[in-house]
C-alpha positions as CSV (number, residue, x, y, z in Angstrom):
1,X,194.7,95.2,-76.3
2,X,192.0,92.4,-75.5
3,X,192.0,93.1,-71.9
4,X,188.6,95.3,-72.3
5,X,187.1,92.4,-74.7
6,X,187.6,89.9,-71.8
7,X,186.3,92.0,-68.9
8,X,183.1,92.5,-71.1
9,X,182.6,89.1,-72.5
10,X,183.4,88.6,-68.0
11,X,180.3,91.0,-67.4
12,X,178.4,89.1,-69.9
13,X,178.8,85.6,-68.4
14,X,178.5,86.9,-64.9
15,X,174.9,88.8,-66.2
16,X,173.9,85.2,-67.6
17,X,174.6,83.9,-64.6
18,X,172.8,85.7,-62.1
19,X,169.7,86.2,-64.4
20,X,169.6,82.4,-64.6
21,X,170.3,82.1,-60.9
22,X,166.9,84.4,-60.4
23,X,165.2,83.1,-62.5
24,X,165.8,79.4,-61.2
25,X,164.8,80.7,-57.3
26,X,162.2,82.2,-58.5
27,X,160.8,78.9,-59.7
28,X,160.4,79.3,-63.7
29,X,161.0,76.4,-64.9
30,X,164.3,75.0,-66.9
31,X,163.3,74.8,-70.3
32,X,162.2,78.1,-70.0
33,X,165.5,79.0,-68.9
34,X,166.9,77.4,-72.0
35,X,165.0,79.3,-74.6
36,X,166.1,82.5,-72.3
37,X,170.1,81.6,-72.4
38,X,169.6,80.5,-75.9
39,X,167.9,84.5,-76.8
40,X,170.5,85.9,-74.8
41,X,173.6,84.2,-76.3
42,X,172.2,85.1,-79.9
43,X,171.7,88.4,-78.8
44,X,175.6,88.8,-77.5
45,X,177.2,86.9,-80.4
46,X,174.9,89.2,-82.8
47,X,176.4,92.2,-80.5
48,X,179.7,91.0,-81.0
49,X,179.2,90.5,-85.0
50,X,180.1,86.2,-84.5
51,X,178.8,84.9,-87.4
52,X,179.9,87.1,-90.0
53,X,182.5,84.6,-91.6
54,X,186.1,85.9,-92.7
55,X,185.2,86.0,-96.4
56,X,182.9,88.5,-98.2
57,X,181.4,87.5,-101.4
């Protein structure tokens, strides 16, 4: 049952990965690539609903 979970959250790290890898060879600079991993992984957990807590008050 978490088999299709882990081949997206797969696809998701792989994405990262090469976007960074581009982005690197085509010479922006790192702490640019920081704010851009940083939007990215906010943008997948907020995809994914991490964050929301257990408890609903």
């Amino acid at each position: 049952m978490h088999r299709p979970k882990r081949a997206i959250d797969l696809l998701a790290f792989v994405a990262v990965l090469v976007t960074v890898v581009a982005l690197l060879l085509i010479g922006v600079p790192p702490q640019s690539l920081a704010m851009v991993v940083v939007a990215m992984a906010g943008l997948y957990g907020a995809w994914l609903g991490v964050g929301r807590g257990g408890k609903e008050g």
